[in-house]
C-alpha positions as protocol buffer text, in pm:
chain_id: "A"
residue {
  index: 1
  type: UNK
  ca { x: 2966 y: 78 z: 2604 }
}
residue {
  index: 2
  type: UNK
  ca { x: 3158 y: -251 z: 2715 }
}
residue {
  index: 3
  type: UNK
  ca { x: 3411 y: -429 z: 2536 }
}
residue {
  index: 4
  type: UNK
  ca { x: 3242 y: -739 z: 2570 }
}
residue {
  index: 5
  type: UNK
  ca { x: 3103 y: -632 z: 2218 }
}
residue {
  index: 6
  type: UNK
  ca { x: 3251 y: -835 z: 1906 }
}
residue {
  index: 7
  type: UNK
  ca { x: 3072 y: -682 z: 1607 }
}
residue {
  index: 8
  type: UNK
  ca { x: 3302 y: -354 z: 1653 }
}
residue {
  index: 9
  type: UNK
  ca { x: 3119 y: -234 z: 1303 }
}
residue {
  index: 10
  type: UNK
  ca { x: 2808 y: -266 z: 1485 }
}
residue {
  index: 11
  type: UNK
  ca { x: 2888 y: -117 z: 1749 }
}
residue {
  index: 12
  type: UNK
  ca { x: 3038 y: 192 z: 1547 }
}
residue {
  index: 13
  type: UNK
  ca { x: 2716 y: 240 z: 1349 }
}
residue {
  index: 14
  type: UNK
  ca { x: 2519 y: 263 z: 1666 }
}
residue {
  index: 15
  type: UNK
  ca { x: 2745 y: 485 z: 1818 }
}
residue {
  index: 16
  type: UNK
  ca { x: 2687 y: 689 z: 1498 }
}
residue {
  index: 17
  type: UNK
  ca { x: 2255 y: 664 z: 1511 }
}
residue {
  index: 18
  type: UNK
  ca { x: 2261 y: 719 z: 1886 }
}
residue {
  index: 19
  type: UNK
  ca { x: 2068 y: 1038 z: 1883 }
}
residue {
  index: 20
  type: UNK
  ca { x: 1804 y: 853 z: 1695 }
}
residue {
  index: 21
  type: UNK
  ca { x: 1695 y: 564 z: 1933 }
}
residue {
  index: 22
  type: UNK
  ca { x: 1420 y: 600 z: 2164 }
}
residue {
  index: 23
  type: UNK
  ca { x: 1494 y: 729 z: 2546 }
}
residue {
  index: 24
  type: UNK
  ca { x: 1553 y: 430 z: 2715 }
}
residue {
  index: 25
  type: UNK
  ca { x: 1757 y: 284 z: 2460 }
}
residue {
  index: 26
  type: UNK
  ca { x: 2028 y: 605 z: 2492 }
}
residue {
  index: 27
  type: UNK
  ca { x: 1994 y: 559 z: 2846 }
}
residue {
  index: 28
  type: UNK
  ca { x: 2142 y: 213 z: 2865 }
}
residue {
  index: 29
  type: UNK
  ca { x: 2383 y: 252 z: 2560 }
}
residue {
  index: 30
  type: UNK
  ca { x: 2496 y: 514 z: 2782 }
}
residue {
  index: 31
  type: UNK
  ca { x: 2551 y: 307 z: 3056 }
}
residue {
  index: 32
  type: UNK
  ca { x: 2674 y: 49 z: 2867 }
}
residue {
  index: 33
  type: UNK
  ca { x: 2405 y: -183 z: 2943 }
}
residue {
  index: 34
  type: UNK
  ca { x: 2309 y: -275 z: 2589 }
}
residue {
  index: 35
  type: UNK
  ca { x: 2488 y: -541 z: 2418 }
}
residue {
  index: 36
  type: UNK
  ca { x: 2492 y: -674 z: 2058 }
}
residue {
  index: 37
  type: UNK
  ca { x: 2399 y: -1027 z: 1899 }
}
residue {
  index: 38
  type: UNK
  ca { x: 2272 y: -1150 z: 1607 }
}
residue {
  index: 39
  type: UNK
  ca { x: 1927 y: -1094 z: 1471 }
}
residue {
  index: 40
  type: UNK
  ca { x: 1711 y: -1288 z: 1252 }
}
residue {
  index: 41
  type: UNK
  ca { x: 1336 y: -1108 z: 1206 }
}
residue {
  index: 42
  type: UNK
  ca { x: 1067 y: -1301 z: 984 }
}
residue {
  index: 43
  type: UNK
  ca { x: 776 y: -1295 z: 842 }
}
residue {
  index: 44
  type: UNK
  ca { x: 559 y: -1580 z: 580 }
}
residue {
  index: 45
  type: UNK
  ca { x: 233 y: -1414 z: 444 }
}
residue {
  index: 46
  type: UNK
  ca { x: 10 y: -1602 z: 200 }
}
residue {
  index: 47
  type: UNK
  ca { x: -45 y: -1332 z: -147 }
}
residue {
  index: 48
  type: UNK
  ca { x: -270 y: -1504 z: -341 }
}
residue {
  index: 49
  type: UNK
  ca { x: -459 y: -1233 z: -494 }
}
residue {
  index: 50
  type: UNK
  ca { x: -276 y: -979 z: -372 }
}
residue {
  index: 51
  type: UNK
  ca { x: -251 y: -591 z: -595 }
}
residue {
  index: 52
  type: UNK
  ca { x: -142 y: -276 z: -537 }
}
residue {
  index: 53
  type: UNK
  ca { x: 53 y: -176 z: -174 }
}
residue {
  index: 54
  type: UNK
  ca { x: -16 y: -483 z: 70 }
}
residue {
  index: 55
  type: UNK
  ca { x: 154 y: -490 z: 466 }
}
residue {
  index: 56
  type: UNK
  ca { x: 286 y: -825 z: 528 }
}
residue {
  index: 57
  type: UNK
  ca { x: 329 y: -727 z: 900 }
}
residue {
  index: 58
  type: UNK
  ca { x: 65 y: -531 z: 1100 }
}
residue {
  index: 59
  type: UNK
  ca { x: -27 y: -409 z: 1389 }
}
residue {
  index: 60
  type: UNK
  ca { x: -277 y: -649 z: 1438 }
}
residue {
  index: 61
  type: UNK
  ca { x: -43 y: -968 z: 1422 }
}
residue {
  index: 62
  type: UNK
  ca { x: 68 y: -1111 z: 1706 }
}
residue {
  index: 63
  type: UNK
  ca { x: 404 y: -1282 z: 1720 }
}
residue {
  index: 64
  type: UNK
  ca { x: 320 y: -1643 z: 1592 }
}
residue {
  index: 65
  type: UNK
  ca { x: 571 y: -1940 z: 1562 }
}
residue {
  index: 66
  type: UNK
  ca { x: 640 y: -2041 z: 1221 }
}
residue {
  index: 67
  type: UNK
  ca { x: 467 y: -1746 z: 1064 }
}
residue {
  index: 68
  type: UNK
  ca { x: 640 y: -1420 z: 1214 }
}
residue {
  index: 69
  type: UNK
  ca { x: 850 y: -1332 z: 1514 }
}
residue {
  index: 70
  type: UNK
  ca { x: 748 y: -987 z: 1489 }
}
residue {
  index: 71
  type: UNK
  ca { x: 483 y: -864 z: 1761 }
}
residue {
  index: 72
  type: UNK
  ca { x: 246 y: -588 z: 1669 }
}
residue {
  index: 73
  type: UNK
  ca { x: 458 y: -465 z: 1383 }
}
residue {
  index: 74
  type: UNK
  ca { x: 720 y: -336 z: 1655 }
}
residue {
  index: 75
  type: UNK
  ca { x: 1066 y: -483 z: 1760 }
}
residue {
  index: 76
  type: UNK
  ca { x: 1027 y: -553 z: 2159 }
}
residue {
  index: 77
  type: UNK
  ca { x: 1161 y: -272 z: 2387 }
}
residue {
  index: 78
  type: UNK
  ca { x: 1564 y: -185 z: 2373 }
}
residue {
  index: 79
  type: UNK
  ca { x: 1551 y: -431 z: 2073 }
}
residue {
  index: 80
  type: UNK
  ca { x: 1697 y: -206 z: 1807 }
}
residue {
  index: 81
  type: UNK
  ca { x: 1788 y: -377 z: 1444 }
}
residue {
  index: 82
  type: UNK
  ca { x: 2054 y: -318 z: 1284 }
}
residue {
  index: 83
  type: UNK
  ca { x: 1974 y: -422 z: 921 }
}
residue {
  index: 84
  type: UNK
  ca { x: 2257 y: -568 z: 742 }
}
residue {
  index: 85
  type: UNK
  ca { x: 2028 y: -801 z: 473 }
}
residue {
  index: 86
  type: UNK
  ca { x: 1727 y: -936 z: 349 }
}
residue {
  index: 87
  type: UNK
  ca { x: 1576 y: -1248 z: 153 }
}
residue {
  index: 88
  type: UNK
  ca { x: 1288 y: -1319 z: 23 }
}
residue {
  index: 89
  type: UNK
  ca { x: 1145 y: -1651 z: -61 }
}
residue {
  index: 90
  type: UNK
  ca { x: 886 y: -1783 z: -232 }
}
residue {
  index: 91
  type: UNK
  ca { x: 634 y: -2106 z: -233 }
}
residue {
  index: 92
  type: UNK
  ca { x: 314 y: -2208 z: -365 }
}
residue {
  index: 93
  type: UNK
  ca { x: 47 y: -2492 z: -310 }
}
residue {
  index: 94
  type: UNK
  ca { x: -234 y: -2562 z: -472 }
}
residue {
  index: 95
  type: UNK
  ca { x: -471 y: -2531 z: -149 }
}
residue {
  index: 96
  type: UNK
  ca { x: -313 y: -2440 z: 138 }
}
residue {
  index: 97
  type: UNK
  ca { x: -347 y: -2160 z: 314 }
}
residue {
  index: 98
  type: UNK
  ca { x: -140 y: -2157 z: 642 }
}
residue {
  index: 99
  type: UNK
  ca { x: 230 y: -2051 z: 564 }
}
residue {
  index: 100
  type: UNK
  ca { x: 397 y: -2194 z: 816 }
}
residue {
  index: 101
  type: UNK
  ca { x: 319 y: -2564 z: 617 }
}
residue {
  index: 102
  type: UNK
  ca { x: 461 y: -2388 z: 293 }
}
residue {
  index: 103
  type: UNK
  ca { x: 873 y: -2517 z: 151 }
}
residue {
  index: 104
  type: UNK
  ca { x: 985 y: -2184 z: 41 }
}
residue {
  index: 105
  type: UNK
  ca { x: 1271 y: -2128 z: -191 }
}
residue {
  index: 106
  type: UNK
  ca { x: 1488 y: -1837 z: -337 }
}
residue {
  index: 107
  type: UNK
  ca { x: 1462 y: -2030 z: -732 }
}
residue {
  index: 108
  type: UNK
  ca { x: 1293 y: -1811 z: -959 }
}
residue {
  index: 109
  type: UNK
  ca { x: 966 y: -2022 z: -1035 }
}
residue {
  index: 110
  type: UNK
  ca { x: 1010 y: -2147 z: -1355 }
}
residue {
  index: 111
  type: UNK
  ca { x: 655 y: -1973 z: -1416 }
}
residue {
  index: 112
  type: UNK
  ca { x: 700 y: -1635 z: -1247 }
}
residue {
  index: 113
  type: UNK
  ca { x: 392 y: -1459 z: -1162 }
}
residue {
  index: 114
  type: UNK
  ca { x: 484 y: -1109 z: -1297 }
}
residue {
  index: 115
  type: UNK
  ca { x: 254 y: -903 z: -1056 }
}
residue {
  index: 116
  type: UNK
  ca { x: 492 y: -1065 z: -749 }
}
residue {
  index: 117
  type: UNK
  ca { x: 827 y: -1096 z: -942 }
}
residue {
  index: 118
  type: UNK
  ca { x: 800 y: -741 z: -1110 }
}
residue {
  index: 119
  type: UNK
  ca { x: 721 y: -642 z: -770 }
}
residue {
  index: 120
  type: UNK
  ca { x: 896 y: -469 z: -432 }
}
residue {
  index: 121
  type: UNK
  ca { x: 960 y: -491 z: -122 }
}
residue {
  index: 122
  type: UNK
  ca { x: 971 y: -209 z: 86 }
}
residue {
  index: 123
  type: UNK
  ca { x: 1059 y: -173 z: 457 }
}
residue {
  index: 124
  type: UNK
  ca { x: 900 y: 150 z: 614 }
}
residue {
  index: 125
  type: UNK
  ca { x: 900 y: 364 z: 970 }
}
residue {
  index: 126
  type: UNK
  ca { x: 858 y: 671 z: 1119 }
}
residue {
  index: 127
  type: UNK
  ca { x: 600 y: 654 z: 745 }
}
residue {
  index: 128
  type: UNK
  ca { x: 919 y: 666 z: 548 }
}
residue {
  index: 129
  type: UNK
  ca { x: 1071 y: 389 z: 375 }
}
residue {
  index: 130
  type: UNK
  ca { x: 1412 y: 293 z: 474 }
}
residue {
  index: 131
  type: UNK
  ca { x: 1471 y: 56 z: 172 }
}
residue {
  index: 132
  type: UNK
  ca { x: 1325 y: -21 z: -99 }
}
residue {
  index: 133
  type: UNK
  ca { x: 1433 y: -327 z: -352 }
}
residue {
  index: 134
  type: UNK
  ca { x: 1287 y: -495 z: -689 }
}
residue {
  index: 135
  type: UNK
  ca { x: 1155 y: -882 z: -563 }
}
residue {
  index: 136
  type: UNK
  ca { x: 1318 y: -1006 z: -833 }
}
residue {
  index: 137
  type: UNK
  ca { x: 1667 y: -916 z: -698 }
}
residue {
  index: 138
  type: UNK
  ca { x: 1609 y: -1142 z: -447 }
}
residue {
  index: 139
  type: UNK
  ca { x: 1575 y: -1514 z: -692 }
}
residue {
  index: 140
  type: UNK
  ca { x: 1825 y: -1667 z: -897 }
}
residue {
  index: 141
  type: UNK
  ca { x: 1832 y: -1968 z: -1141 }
}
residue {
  index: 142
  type: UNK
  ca { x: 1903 y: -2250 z: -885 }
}
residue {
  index: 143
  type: UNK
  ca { x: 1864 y: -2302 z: -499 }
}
residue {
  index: 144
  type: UNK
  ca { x: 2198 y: -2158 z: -310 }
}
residue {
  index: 145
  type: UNK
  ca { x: 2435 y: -2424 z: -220 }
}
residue {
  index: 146
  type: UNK
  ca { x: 2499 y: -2282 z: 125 }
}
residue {
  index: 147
  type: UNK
  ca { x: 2281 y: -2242 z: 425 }
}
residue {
  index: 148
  type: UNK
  ca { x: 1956 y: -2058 z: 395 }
}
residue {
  index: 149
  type: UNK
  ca { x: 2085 y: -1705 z: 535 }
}
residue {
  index: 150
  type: UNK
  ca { x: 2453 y: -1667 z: 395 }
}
residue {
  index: 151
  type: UNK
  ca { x: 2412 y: -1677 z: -27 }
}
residue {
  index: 152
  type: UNK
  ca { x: 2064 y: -1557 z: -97 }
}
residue {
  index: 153
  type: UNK
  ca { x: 2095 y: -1299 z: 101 }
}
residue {
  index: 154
  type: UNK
  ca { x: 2076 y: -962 z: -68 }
}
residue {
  index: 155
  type: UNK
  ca { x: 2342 y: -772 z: 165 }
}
residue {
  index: 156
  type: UNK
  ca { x: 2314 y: -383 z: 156 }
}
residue {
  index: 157
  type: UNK
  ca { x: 2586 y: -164 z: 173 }
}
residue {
  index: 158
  type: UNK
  ca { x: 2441 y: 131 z: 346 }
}
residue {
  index: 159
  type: UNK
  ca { x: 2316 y: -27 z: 653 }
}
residue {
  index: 160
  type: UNK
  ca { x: 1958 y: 96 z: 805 }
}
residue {
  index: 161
  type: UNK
  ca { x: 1853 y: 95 z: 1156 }
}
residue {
  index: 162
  type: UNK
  ca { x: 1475 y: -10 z: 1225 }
}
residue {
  index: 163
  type: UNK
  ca { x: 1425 y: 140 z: 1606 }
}
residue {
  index: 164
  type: UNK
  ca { x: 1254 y: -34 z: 1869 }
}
residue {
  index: 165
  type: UNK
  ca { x: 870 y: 22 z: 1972 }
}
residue {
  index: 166
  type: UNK
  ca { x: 841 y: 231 z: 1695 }
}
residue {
  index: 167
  type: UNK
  ca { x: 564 y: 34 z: 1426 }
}
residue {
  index: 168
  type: UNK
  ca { x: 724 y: -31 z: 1100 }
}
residue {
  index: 169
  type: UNK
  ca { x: 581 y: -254 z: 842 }
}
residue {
  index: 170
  type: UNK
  ca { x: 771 y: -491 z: 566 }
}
residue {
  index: 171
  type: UNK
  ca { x: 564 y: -423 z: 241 }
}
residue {
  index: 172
  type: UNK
  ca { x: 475 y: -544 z: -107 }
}
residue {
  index: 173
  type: UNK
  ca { x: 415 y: -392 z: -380 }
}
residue {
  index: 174
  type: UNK
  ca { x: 316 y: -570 z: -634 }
}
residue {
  index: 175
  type: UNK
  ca { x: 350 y: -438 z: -1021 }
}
residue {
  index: 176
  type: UNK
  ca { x: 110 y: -114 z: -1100 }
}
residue {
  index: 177
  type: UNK
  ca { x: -182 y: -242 z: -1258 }
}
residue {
  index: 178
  type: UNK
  ca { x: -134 y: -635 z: -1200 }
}
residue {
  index: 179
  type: UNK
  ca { x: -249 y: -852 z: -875 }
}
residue {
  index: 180
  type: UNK
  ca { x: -100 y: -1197 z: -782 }
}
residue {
  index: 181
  type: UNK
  ca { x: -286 y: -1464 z: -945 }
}
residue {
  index: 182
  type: UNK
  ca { x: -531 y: -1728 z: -782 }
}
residue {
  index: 183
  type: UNK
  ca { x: -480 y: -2043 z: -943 }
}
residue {
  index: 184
  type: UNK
  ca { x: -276 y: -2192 z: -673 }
}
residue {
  index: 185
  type: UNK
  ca { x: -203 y: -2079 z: -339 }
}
residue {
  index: 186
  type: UNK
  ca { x: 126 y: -1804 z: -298 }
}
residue {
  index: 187
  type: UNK
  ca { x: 301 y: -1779 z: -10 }
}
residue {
  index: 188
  type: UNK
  ca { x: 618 y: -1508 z: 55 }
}
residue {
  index: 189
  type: UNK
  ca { x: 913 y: -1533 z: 286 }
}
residue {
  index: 190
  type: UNK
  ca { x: 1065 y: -1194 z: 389 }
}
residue {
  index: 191
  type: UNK
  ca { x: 1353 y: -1236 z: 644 }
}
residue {
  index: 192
  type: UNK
  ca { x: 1573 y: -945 z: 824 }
}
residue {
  index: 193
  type: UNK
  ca { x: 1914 y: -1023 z: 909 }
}
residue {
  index: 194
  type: UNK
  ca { x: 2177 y: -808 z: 1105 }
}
residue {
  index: 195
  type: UNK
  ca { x: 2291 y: -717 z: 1444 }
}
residue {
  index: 196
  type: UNK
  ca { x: 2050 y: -612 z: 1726 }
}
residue {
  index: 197
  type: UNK
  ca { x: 2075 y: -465 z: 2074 }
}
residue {
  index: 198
  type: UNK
  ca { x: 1927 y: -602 z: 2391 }
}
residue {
  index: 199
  type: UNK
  ca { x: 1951 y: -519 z: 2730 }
}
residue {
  index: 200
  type: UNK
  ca { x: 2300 y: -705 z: 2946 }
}
């Protein structure tokens, strides 16, 4: 690898998973034609009515502006994540349907539904789950002050990596026994942050 990298811990914990990307992706980490920048993976999924183990990303979705940047439930080729965080947020209106129209926040509504809030979120490949954490974790009292991405963040400790052109799927699972209610119209943001690789 280069030096033109500048997230050395990146870099390190790469180094480290190396035997577990796919063939290509070796290949050019190899020849040091993989470099690192930031990553910023989303998904908004309307969950109105929603119970039991539901796949907010799938591999019938097609990458869609506004609504997901994720193709097929796969990162593109050499795109390897590094997951660093995650946020979730949350909106709800009382007809619509399309998320991209939705204002999401990370407030706990002041009326929780306790099917989504009691819920988690689990991100899965290779059929195991690399993570796996309570929704609630993710809201707090009152908006963040800073910019959406930096203090609602949950940031792990124990980094995973999500490998390229491999399917993986962002999950909820809503509390045993309860489904989202249908009153109004609920609408979940789930956003992956980190470091990922792409091709010089």
């Amino acid at each position: 690898m280069k030096k033109q990298f500048l997230d050395v811990t990146s870099q390190e914990f790469l180094l480290e998973l190396a035997e577990n990307l796919d063939t290509d992706s070796k290949d050019m980490l190899n020849q040091g034609e993989l470099v690192i920048e930031d990553a910023d993976f989303y998904v908004r999924s309307q969950v109105t009515g929603l119970g039991g183990q539901n796949d907010l990303v799938s591999k019938s979705d097609n990458e869609k502006v506004g609504t997901r940047n994720i193709d097929r439930a796969q990162l593109p080729s050499l795109e390897n994540l590094i997951l660093q965080g995650i946020q979730v947020a949350y909106g709800t209106d009382a007809a619509e349907v399309d998320s991209a129209k939705i204002n999401y926040s990370t407030k706990k509504p002041a009326s929780p539904d306790p099917a989504l809030m009691n819920g988690e979120i689990v991100i899965e490949q290779d059929n195991k789950p690399l993570i796996t954490v309570p929704v609630d974790r993710f809201f707090s009292g009152a908006d963040s002050n800073e910019p959406k991405g930096v203090k609602d963040v949950v940031w792990l400790k124990s980094w995973r990596l999500v490998k390229a052109r491999r399917p993986f799927y962002i999950k909820l699972k809503t509390a045993e026994g309860l489904s989202i209610g249908t009153a109004v119209k609920h609408h979940l943001e789930v956003r992956l942050y980190g470091s990922k690789t792409r091709k010089r």
